[in-house]
LOTORBA-234206 format. One record per residue: x, y, z of N, C-alpha, C, CB in turn; residue in three letters. Coordinates in steps of 0.02 Angstrom, whole numbers, padded with zeros to 5 digits, always signed. Atoms other than C-alpha are relative to their C-alpha. Glycine has a CB too. Layout:
BEGIN
XYZXYZXYZXYZAla ...
END
This chain:
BEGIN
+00067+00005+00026-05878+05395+08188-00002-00045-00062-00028+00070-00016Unk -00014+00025+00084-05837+05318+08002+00000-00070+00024+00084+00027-00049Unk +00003+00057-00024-05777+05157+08106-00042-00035+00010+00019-00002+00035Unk +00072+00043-00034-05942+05137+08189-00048-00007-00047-00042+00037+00062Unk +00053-00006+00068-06025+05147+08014+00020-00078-00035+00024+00083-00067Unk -00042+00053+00049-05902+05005+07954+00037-00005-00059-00031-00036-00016Unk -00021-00009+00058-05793+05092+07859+00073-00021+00038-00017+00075-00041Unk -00090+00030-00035-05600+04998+07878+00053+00066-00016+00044-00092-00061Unk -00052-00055+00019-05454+05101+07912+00065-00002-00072+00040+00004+00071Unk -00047-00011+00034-05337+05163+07798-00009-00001-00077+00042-00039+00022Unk +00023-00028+00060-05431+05190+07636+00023+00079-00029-00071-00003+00010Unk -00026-00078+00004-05385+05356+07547-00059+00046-00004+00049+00014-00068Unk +00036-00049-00020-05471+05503+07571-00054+00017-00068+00053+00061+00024Unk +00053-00031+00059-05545+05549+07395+00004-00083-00045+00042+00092-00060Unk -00012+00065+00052-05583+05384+07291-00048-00002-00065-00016-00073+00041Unk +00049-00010+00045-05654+05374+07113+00012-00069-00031+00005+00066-00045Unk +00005+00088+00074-05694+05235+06967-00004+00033-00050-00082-00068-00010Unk +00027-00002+00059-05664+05247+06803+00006-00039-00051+00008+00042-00018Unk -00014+00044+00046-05665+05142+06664+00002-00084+00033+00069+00026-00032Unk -00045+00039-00032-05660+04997+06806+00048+00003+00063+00029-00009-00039Unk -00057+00007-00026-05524+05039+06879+00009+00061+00064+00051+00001-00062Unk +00016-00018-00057-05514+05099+07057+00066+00053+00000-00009-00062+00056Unk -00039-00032+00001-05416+05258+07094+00003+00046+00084-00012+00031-00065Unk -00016-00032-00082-05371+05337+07293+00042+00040-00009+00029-00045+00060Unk -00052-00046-00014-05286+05479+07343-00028+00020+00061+00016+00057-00052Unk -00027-00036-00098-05209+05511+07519-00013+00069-00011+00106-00005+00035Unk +00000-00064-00002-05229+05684+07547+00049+00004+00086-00092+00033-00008Unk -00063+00017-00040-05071+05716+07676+00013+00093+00007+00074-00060-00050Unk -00040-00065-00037-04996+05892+07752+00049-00013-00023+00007+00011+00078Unk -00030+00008+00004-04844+05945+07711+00078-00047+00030-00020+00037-00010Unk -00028+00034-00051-04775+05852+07858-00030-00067+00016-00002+00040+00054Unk +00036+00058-00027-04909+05723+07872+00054-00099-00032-00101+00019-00046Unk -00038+00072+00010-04854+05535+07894-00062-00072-00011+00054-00013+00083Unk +00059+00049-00009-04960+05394+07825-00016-00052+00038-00008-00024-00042Unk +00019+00009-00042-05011+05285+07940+00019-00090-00032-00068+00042+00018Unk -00017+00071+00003-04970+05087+07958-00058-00033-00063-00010-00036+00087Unk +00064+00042+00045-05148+05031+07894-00023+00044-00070-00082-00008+00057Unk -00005-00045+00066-05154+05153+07739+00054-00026-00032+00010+00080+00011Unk -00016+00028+00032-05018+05089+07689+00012-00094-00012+00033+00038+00003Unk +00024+00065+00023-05064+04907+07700-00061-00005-00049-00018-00037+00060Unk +00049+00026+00052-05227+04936+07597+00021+00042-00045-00078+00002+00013Unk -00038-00032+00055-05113+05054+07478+00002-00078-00034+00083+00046+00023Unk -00020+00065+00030-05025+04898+07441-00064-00044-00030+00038-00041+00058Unk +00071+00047+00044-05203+04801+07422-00013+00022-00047-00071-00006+00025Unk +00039-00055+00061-05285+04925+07315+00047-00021-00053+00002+00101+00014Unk -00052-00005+00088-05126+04916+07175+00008-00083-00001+00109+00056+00001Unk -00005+00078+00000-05100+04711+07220-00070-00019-00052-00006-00037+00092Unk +00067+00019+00044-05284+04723+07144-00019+00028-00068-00056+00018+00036Unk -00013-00027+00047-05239+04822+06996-00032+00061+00019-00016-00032-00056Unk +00037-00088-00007-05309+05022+07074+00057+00025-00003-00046+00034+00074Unk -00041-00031-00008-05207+05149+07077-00016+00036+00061+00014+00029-00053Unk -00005-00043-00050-05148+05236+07229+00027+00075+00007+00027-00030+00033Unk -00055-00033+00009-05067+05416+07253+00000+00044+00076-00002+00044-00075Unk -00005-00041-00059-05021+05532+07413+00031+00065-00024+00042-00036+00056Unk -00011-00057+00021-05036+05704+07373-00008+00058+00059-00042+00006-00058Unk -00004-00037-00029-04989+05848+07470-00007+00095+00014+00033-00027+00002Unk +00014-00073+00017-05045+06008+07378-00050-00015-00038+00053+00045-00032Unk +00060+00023+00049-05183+06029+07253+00029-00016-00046-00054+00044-00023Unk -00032+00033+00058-05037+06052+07131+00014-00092-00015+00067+00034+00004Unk -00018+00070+00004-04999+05874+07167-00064-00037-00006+00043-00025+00061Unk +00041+00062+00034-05174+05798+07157-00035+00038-00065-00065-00040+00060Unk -00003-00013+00070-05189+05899+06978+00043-00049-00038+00025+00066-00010Unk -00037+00038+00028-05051+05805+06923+00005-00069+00004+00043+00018+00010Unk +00014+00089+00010-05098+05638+06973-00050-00029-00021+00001-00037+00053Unk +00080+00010+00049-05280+05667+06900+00014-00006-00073-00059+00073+00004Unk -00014-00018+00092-05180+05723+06736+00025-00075-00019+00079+00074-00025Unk -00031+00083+00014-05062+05573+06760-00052-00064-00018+00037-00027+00076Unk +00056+00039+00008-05215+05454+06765-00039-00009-00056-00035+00016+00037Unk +00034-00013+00017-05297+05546+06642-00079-00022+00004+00028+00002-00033Unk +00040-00027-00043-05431+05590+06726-00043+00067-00006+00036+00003+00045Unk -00012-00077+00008-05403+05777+06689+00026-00002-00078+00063+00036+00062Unk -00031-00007+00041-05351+05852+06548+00024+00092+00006-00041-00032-00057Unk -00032-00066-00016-05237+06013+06575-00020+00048-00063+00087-00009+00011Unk 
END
């Protein structure tokens, strides 16, 4: 459905802005495997100065919101 809207694959699942500066996070299973075209526009996204991250618990996208600051613990 997203496709037929014209959204390209392999964007990350939650994406924000701040300051500028573009920020994605994969959201992934403990098992999950990212996918060819996710990680080709990974690579874009940071080639363009965003940050990317693939997180697999909430603990983990806490800590990459903190990392970012984003958050503040």
């Amino acid at each position: 459905m997203l496709k037929r809207s014209g959204l390209k694959p392999g964007w990350p699942d939650i994406q924000l802005l701040k300051d500028g500066v573009y920020h994605g996070i994969e959201i992934k299973t403990e098992r999950g495997i990212v996918s060819q075209s996710q990680r080709e526009m990974h690579k874009k996204i940071k080639k363009n100065g965003g940050k990317v991250a693939i997180c697999r618990s909430l603990n983990d996208v806490e800590n990459v919101l903190y990392d970012w600051t984003l958050i503040r613990k």
